[in-house]
Each structure stands twice: as structure tokens, then as C-alpha cells.
C-alpha positions, 0 to 999 in steps of 0.5 A: 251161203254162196252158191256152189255152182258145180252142184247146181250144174250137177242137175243137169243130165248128159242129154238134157239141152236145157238146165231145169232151173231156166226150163219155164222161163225158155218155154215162155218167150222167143228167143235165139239160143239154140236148144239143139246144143248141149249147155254149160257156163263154163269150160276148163277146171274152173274148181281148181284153175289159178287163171279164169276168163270171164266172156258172155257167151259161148257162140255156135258153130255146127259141130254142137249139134253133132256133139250134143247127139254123141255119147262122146260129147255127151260125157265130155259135157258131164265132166266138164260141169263137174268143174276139173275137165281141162280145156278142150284139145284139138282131138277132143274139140277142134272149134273150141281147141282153136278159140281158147288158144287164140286168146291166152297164146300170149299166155304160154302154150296150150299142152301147158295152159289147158289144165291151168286155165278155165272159162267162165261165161253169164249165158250157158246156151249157144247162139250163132249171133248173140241177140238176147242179153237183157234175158240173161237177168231172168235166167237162173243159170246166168244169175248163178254164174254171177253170184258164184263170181262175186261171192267166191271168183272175185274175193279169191282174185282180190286177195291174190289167190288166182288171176281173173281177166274179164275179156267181155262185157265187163259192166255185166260182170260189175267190172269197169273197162280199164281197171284192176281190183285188188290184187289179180281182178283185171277188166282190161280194155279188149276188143269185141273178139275178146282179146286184150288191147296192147297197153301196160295192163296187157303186160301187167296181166301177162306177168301175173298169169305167168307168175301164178302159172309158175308157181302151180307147176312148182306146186305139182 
């Protein structure tokens, strides 16, 4: 049975900075997530979302740290691993308002696109400069994000029912740079910040998303 990654995220209390299942394994090696923050694989309505992102992990910036001791930060966490949060506003997160709109503007406007989009990352802790990917294998909640992708995430986007656009690391994914799978499983070539290189999957890409955007606005 494939793993339902809202309930696995369920586990998680609003306070809590680590997810218990990778508990044992933070507590027993050196490493340079930043356990202050709150956690999370993902942001958007990943349950819902015709259009998903795959990304490694989300960065570090100050402003987790003040979140991660608000009550207002703290539910907008718990909601947003329930998997139906629409991505963050300016109002709501500034920071992460401005990262998501810079990669999907080719994509439409945000008011437009926060409802219908979401991100999906392998690690769920924040780190200012990402130096720890081999211990991502030994963590149960990046092995979740995988499993949830490859069981259910990448059957739905080969068979055409949503678009999926692997903007980094895409052989952590089990994707190859440069090629698509089926019908709307794309590992275009990106740059480091995670942006698409311009190229005819770039436009072949945009007019998917756009096409499925449309057709979701139809649908209400």
C-alpha cells in the first residue's frame, strides 16, 4: 500500500521542530539543519494541485525562526501538512510569497496560481547552505516524500492528470535532466536557483501547465 503522506505528517504537533519518525536518527549525527525552524516537505495543496514542483529543500532565512515561536506560524504549518493550504501570500509569508512567484510567474499571476500549485521537497528541514544530502537516504521523512512521489505523484503526471516539473535535483527523484515521461512528468534542464532553461520543453511545459490551469478554473 502506498504511503499517504498527509498522515504521516499528521504526526506532527504545531510546535514540534523535528518529525518523530527522524527523531533518532537527528539525535545521533552532526548535521546542519536548523532544528529551531518548524518542518514540513511540502507547501501548496499538494492533495489537490493539478501543477506540483519537485525541489530538494527548502533554504533558511530568519524569519523561520520567529514563525516557528508564533501561534500564527505555528497553524499555518498544521494546515499546510494537511495538504489543501494554498501557497503562502505576501501578508501571510513574505520570503516564501517572493520564492514561489519567481519560479512559476511564466506560469500566469500568483492571486491565480497560489490555489493550483504546490511544492514538493525530498528534505523537510531548513538549512541556510544545503550540505547534507547523502543524509537524506537515512531520513524517514525525505524516503516518505520519495515513496509518496513514485507510488502516487508520478503515475498521476504520466497518465496526464496533473503536470509535475522537477526543477532540482532530478536523479534524487529518479529523473533524467532533460527529458519528459509520459504525458506531464517533466525533468527540464534548470539552473541551480531552480529555474527552467529557456528551450522548447520550457514552452512545451508552460503550455501544459497552462492548459491544465485552464481546465481547473472550468471545472470551479
Amino acid at each position: 500500500m502506498a504511503i499517504d503522506l498527509f498522515e504521516f505528517w499528521s504526526a506532527v504537533g504545531p510546535s514540534d521542530t523535528v518529525h518523530p519518525a527522524d527523531c533518532n536518527v537527528l539525535g545521533r549525527i552532526k548535521h546542519g539543519f536548523n532544528l529551531q525552524c518548524l518542518p514540513c516537505c511540502f507547501m501548496g495543496p499538494l492533495k489537490t494541485a493539478p501543477i506540483g514542483l519537485l525541489y530538494l529543500s527548502f533554504g533558511f532565512r530568519d524569519e523561520y525562526l520567529a514563525e516557528a515561536k508564533s501561534k500564527c506560524g505555528q497553524e499555518r504549518y498544521t494546515t499546510m501538512r494537511a495538504g489543501l493550504r494554498p501557497l503562502p501570500g505576501p501578508e501571510e509569508h513574505r520570503p516564501a510569497w517572493q520564492w514561489w512567484c519567481s519560479r512559476t510567474k511564466c506560469f500566469g499571476d500568483w492571486q491565480s496560481l497560489r490555489s493550483k500549485v504546490a511544492v514538493l521537497n525530498i528534505g523537510a528541514y531548513h538549512s541556510r547552505k544545503f550540505a547534507d544530502v547523502p543524509l537524506l537516504a537515512a531520513l524517514p521523512s525525505s524516503r516518505a516524500s520519495l515513496e509518496w512521489a513514485q507510488t502516487v505523484l508520478f503515475p498521476q503526471a504520466v497518465a496526464g492528470d496533473r503536470a509535475v516539473v522537477c526543477l532540482r535535483s532530478s536523479r534524487f527523484w529518479g529523473l533524467n535532466e532533460g527529458q519528459h515521461y509520459g504525458q506531464s512528468l517533466y525533468a527540464p534542464n534548470v539552473t541551480r536557483g531552480g529555474h527552467m532553461r529557456h528551450g522548447e520543453m520550457r514552452e512545451r511545459i508552460i503550455r501544459d501547465v497552462q492548459r491544465k490551469l485552464n481546465q481547473a478554473l472550468s471545472e470551479g
